[in-house]
C-alpha positions as a Markdown table, in Angstrom:
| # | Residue | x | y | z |
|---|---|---|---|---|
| 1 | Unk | -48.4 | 63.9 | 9.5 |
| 2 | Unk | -45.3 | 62.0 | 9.0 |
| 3 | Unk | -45.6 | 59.2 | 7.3 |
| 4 | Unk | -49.2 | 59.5 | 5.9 |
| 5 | Unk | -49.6 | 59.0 | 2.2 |
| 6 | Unk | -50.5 | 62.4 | 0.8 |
| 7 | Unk | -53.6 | 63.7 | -1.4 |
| 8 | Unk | -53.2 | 65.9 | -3.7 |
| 9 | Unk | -55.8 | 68.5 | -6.1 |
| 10 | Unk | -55.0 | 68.5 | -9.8 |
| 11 | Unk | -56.0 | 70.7 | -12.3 |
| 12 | Unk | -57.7 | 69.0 | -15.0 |
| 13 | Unk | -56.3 | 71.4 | -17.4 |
| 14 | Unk | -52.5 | 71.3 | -16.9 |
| 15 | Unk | -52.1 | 68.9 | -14.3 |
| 16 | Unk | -50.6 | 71.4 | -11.7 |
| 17 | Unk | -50.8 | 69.9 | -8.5 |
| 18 | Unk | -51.3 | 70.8 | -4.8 |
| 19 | Unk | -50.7 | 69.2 | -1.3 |
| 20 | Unk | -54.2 | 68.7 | 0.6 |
| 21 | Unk | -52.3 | 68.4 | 3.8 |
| 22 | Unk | -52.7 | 70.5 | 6.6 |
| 23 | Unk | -49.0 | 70.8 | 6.3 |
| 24 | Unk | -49.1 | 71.7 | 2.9 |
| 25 | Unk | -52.4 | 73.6 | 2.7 |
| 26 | Unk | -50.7 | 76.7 | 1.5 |
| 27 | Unk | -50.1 | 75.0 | -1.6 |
| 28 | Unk | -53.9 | 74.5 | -2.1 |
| 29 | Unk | -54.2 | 78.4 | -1.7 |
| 30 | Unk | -51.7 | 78.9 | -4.3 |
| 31 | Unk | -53.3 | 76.8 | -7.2 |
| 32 | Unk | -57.2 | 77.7 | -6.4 |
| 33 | Unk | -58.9 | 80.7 | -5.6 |
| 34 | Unk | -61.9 | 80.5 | -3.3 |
| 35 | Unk | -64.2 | 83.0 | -4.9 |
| 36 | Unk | -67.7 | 81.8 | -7.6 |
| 37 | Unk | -65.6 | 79.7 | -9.7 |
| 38 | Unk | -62.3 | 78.3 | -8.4 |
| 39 | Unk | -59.3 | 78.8 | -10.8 |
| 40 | Unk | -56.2 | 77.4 | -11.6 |
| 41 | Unk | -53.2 | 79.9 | -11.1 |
| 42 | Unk | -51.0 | 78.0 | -13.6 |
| 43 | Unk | -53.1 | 77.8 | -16.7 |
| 44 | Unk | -55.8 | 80.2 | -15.7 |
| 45 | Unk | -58.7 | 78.0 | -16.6 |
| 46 | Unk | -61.9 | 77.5 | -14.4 |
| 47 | Unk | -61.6 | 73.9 | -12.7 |
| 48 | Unk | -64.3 | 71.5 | -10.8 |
| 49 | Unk | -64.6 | 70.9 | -7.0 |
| 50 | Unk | -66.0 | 67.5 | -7.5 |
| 51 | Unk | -67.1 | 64.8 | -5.0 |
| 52 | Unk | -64.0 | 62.8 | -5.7 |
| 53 | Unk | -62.0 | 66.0 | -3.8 |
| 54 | Unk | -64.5 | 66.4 | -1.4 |
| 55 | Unk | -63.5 | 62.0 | -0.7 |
| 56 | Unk | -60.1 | 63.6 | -0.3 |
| 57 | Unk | -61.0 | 66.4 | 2.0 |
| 58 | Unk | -62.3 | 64.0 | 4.4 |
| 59 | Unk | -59.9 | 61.6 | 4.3 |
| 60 | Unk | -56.8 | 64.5 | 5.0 |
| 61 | Unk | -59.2 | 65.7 | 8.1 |
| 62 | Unk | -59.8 | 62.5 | 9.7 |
| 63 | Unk | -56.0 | 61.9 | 9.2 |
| 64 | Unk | -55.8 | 65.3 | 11.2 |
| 65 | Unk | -57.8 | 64.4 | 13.5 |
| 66 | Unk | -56.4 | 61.5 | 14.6 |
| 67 | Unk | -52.9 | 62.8 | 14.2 |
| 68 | Unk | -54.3 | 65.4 | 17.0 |
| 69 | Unk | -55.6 | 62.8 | 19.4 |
| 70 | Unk | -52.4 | 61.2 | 19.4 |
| 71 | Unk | -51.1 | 64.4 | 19.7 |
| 72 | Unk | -52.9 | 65.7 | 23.0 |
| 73 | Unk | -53.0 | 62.0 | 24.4 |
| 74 | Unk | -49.2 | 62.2 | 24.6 |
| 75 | Unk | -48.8 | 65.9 | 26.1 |
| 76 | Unk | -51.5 | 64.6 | 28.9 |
| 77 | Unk | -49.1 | 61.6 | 30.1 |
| 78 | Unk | -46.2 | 63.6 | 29.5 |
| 79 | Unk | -47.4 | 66.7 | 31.5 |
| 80 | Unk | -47.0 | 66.5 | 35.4 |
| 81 | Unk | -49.8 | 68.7 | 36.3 |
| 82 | Unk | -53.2 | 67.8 | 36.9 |
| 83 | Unk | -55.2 | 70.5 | 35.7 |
| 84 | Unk | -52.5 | 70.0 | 32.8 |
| 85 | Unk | -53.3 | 66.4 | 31.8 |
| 86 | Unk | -57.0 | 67.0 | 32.2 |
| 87 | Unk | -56.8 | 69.6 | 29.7 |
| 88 | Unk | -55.2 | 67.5 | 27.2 |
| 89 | Unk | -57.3 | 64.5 | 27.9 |
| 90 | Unk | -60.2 | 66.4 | 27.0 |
| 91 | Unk | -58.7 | 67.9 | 23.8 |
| 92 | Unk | -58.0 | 64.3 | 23.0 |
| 93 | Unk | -61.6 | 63.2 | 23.6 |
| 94 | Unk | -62.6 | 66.1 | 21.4 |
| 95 | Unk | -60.5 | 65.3 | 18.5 |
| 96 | Unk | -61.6 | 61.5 | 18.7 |
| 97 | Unk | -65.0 | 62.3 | 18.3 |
| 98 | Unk | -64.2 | 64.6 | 15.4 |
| 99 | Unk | -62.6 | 61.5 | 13.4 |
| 100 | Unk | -65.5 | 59.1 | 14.0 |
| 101 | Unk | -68.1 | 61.7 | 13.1 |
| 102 | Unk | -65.5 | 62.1 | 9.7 |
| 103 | Unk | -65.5 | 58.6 | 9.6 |
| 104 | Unk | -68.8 | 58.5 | 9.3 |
| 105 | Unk | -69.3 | 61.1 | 6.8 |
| 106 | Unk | -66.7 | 59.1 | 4.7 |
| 107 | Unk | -68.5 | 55.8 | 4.9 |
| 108 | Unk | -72.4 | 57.8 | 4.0 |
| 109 | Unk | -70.3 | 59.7 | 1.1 |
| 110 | Unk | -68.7 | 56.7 | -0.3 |
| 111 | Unk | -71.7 | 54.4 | -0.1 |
| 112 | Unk | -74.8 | 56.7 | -0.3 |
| 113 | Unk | -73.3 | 60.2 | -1.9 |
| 114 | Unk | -75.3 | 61.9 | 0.8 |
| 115 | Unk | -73.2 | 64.5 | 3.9 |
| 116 | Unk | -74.2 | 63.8 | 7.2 |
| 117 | Unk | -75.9 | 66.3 | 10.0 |
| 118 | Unk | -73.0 | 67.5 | 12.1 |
| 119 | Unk | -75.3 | 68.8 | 15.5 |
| 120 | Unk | -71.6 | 69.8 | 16.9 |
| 121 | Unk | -69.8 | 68.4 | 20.2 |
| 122 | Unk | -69.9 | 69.9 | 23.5 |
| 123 | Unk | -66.7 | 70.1 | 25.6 |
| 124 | Unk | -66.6 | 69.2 | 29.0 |
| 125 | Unk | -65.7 | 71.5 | 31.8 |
| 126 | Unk | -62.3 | 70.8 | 33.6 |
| 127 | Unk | -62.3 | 68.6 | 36.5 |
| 128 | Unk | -59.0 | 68.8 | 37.7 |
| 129 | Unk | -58.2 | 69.9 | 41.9 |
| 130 | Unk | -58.8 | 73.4 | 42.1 |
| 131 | Unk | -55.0 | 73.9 | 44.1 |
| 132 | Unk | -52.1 | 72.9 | 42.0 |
| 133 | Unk | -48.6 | 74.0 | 42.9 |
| 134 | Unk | -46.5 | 76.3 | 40.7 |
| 135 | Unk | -44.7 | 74.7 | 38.0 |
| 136 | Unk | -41.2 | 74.2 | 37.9 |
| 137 | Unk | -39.2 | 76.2 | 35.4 |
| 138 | Unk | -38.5 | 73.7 | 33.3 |
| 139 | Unk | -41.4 | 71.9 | 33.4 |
| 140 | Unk | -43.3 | 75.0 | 32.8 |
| 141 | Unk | -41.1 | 75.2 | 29.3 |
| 142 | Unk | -42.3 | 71.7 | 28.4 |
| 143 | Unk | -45.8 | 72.6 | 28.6 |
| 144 | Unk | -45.2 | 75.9 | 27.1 |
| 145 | Unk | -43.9 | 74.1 | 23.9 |
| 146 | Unk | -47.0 | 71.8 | 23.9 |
| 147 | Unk | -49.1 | 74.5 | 23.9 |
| 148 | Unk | -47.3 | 76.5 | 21.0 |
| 149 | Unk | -47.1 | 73.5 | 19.1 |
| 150 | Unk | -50.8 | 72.4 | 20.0 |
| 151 | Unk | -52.1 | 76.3 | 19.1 |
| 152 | Unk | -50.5 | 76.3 | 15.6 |
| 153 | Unk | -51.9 | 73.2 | 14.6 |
| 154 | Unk | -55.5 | 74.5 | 15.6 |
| 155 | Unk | -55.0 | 77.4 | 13.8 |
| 156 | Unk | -54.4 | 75.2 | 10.1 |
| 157 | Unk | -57.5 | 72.8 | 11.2 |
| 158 | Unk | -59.4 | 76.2 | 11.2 |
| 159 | Unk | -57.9 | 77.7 | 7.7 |
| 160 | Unk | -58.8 | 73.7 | 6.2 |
| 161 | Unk | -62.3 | 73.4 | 7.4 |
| 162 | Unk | -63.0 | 77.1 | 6.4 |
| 163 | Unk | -61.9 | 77.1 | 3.3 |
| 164 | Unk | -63.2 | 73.1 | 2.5 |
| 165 | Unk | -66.6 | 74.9 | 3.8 |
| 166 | Unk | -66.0 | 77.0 | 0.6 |
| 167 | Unk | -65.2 | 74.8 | -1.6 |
| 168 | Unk | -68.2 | 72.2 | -1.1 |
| 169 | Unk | -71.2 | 72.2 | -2.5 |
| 170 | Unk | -73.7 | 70.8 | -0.1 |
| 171 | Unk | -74.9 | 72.8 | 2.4 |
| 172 | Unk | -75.1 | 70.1 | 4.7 |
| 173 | Unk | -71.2 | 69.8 | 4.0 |
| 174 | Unk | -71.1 | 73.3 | 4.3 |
| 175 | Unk | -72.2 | 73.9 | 7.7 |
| 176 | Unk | -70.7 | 70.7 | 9.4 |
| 177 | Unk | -67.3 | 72.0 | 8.1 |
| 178 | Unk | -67.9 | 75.8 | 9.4 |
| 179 | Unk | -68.9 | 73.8 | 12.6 |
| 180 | Unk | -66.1 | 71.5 | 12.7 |
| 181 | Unk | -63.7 | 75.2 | 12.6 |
| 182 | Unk | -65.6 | 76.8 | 15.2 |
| 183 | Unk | -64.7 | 74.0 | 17.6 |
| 184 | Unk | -61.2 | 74.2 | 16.5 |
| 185 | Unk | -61.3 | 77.9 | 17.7 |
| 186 | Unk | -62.5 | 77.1 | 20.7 |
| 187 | Unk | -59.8 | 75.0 | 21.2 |
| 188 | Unk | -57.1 | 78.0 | 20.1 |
| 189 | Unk | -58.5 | 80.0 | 22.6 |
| 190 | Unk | -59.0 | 77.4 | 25.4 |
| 191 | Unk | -55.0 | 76.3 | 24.4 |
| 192 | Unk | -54.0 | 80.3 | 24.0 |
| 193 | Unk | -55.8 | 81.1 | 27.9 |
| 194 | Unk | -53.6 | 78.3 | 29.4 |
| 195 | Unk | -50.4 | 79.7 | 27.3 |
| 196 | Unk | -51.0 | 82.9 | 28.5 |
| 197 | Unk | -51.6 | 82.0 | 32.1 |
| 198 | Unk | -48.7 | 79.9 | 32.7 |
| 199 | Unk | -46.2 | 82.3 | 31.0 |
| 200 | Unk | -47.8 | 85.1 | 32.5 |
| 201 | Unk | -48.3 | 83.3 | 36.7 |
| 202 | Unk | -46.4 | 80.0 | 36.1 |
| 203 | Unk | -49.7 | 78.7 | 36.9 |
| 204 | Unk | -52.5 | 76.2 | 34.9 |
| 205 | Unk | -55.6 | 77.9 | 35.0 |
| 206 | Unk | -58.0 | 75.3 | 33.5 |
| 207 | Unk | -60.5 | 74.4 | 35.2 |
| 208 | Unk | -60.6 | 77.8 | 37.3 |
């Protein structure tokens, strides 16, 4: 997330610091366990998961989120295949409805104290013509790189929300975050199948 300001978790012992990030969410791992009590790796003392870092948590997702909207909204213009684009304009959907139901949580947290009810979001089936030509070689490498990229960020929205599902208190916080990781699986797999098809065919299989 270039250019986003970045939060950070501090030890109120020694100060050590980590990246919240998605980018830099190994760093999280490395200064707190995610066991009973979370403890600092530096100084070894037992530190707080307050809701000041749960204000943080949502604000590094919804910057995620959006981040991934944009992300999918370009790969769907950029992509000359139908079933292609139709893919990515769902994703894109998806993710868009993840950062308002964040933004949401944000605005009850910040005003109220109180986590939301996440019911989930249910993802539309493709719509794209059934017959689509082959892809070209080199267009076929384009949207093979989308796809990689696309798949590795899913895979870090899935390690944050399982281990912010850890790491909060509330139960209602609890299961909208191991909801919110599911769906990023779902979107892994759904991204993985069309990897796998058009390296494997040279053909989009979404929709099939």
């Amino acid at each position: 997330m270039v250019g986003v300001s970045k939060e950070t978790y501090a030890c109120q012992y020694c100060g050590t610091e980590a990246d919240m990030t998605l980018e830099g969410f190994e760093g999280v791992e490395d200064v707190i366990k995610r066991e009973k009590k979370l403890t600092c790796k530096t100084c070894g003392q037992g530190v707080s998961w307050t809701e000041r870092e749960d204000i943080k948590a949502v604000h590094v997702a919804m910057e995620a989120e959006k981040n991934a909207y944009q992300t999918y909204s370009k790969a769907a213009k950029k992509t000359k295949n139908p079933k292609g684009k139709d893919m990515f304009q769902k994703l894109s959907e998806f993710e868009m409805n993840h950062y308002q139901r964040l933004k949401e949580l944000l605005k009850s947290l910040q005003e109220k104290g109180e986590w939301i009810l996440y019911g989930g979001t249910s993802f539309k089936k493709g719509t794209a013509p059934l017959k689509v030509e082959r892809a070209k070689d080199q267009e076929q490498l384009t949207d093979m790189d989308a796809l990689r990229m696309a798949i590795r960020e899913e895979k870090k929205a899935q390690a944050y929300y399982r281990s912010m599902a850890e790491l909060t208190k509330d139960p209602r916080g609890k299961d909208m975050y191991k909801r919110l990781a599911g769906e990023e699986a779902l979107h892994e797999k759904i991204l993985n199948d069309q990897y796998y098809s058009l390296h494997n065919t040279g053909v989009w299989s979404w929709g099939d």
